[in-house]
C-alpha positions in Angstrom: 71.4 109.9 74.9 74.0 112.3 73.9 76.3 110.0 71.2 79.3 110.8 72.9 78.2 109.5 76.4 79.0 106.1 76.4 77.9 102.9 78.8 81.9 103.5 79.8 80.7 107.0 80.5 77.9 106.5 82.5 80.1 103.7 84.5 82.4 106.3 85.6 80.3 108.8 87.0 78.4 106.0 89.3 81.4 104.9 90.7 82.7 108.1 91.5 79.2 109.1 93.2 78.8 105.6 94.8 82.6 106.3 96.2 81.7 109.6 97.2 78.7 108.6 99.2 80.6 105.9 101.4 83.3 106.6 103.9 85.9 104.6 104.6 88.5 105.3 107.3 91.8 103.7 105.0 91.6 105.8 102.3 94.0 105.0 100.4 96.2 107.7 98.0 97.0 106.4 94.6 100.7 105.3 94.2 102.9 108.0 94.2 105.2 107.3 91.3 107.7 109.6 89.3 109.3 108.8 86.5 112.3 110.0 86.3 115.6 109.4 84.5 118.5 111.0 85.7 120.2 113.2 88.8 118.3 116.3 89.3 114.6 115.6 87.7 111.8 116.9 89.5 108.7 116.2 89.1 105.1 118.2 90.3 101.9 115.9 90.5 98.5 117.4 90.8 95.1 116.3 91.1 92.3 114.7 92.4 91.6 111.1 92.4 88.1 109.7 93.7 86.9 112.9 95.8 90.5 113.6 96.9 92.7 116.2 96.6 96.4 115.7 96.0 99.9 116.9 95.3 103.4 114.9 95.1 106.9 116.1 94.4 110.0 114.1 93.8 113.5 114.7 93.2 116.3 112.4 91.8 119.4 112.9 93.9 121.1 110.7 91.9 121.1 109.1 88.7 119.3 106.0 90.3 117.5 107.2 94.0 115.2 110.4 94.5 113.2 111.4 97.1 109.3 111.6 97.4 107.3 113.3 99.5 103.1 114.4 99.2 99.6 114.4 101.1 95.7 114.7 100.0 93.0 115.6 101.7 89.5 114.6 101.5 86.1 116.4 103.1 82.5 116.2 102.6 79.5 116.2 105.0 79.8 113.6 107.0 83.9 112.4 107.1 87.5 114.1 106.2 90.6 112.7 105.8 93.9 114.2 105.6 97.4 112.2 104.9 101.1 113.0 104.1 103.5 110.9 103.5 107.4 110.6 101.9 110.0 108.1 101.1 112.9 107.1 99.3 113.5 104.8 96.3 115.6 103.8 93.7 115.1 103.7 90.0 117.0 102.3 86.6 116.1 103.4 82.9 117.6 102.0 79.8 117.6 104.9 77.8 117.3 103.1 74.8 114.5 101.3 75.3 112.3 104.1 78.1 112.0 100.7 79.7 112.7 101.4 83.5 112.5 99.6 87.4 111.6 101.4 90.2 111.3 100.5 94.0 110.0 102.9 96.5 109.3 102.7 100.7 107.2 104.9 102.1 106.1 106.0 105.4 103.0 108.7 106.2 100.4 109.1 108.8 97.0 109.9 107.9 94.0 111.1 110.4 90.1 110.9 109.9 86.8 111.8 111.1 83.5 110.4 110.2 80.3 110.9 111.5 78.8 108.0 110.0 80.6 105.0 109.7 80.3 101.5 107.5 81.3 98.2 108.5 82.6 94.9 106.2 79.1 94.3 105.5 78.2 98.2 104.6 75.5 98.8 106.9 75.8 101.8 108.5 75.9 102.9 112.3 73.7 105.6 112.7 74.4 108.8 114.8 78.1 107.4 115.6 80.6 109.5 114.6 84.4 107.7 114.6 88.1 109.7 114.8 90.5 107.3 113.8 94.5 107.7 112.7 96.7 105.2 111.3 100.6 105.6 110.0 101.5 103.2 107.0 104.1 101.4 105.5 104.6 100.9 102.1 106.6 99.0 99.9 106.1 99.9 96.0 107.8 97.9 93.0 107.1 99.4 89.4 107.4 99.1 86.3 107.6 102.1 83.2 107.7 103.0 79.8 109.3 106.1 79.1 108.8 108.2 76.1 109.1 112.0 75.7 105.4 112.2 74.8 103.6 109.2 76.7 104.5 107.1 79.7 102.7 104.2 80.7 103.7 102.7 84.5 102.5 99.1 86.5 103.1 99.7 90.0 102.2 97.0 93.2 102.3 98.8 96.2 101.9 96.6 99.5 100.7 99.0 102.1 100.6 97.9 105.8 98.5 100.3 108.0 98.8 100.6 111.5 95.7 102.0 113.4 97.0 103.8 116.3 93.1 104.9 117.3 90.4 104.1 117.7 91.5 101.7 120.3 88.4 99.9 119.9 85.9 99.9 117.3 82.7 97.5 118.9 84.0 94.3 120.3 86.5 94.4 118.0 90.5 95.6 118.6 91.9 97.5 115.5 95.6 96.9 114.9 97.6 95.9 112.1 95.7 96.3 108.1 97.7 94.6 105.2 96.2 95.9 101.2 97.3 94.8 97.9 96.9 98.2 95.9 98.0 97.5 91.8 98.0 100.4 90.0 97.9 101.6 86.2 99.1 104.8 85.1 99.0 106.5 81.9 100.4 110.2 81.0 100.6 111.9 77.7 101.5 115.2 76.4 104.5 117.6 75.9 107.8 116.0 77.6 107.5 118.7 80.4 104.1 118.8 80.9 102.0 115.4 81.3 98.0 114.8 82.1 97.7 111.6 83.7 94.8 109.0 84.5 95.4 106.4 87.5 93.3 103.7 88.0 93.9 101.3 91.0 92.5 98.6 93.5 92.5 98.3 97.0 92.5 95.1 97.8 92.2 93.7 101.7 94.5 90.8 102.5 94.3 90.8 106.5 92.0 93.0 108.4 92.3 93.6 112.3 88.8 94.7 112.2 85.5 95.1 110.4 85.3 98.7 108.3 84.3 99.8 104.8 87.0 99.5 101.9 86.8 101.5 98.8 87.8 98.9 96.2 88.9 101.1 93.4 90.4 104.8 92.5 90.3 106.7 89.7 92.7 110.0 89.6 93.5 112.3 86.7 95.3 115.1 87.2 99.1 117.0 85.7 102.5 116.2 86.1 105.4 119.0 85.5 108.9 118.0 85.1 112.0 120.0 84.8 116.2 119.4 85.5 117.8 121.4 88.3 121.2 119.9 87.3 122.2 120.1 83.5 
């Protein structure tokens, strides 16, 4: 073994390739969280983050509420997923200390295809293909430490995910999904120019009906911030 590739290493790659090999129909984006500081940030996010494809922008209107808006998109073989999404929230930073609150509500719409599909017990239905769509509603408290080179955020998103089809999936009547989705984010590098790594649960807290969840996400990608407004 190569002394650089570590157990931690190894552990990586199989959850990416065990992710990438099941197909759920939430997929759920990592948080979306800037951190900003004052009226007229922006800030570029770019990435991928467990098989997905993604980019965010946000913009501070003021010196505490900015604007979000992003989408990923996801395609192999056998399922795709595309999603978009935007919201508004609020945001305080002590500038002294980098320590700073955030709050964030969200609303996006996502639709999927898969041609195989996995229910709670990940068995899967062969030769039945599923379109499904679903809008969600999310609700996203944070926490950050700010510092021009390294930025560390906690952020508790509560998503609740509406499926507006498939009207029926078996006996069973999709409807209204409610996840738990913590998140950890780290960034480091120059003050305008950040690489990131995202790691995050999904975690199920009421299910209208039986389909696969991908229990964790991974993302690493850049951020780019700069001031519109001196």
């Amino acid at each position: 073994m190569n002394p650089r590739q570590t157990p931690f290493h190894w552990l990586i790659i199989a959850l990416f390739m065990a992710m990438q090999s099941c197909f759920p129909l939430y997929r759920a984006s990592l948080p979306n969280q800037p951190i900003l500081e004052k009226r007229g940030d922006i800030e570029i996010s770019s990435g991928i983050e467990t098989g997905s494809a993604f980019v965010e922008g946000s913009y501070a209107l003021t010196d505490f509420a900015y604007v979000t808006a992003g989408g990923l998109s996801w395609t192999n073989d056998n399922s795709s997923a595309y999603f978009a999404e935007g919201g508004i929230g609020f945001f305080q930073t002590k500038e002294k200390t980098g320590f700073s609150l955030s709050a964030l509500g969200g609303y996006g719409e996502s639709t999927v295809l898969n041609n195989w599909w996995a229910n709670g017990n990940f068995n899967f239905v062969d030769g039945s293909s599923i379109s499904a769509r679903y809008a969600r509603l999310s609700i996203q408290p944070a926490y950050y430490f700010h510092r021009p080179y390294v930025d560390f955020a906690m952020i508790f998103r509560n998503s609740f995910v509406n499926w507006i089809a498939p009207s029926s999936a078996g006996t069973e009547t999709p409807g209204l999904d409610i996840y738990f989705e913590p998140t950890l984010s780290f960034r480091a590098g120059p003050p305008n120019t950040k690489f990131f790594l995202d790691a995050g649960l999904q975690i199920p807290a009421y299910r209208s009906y039986s389909h696969y969840n991908a229990p964790i996400h991974i993302g690493v990608g850049v951020d780019v911030i700069f001031q519109t407004i001196k």
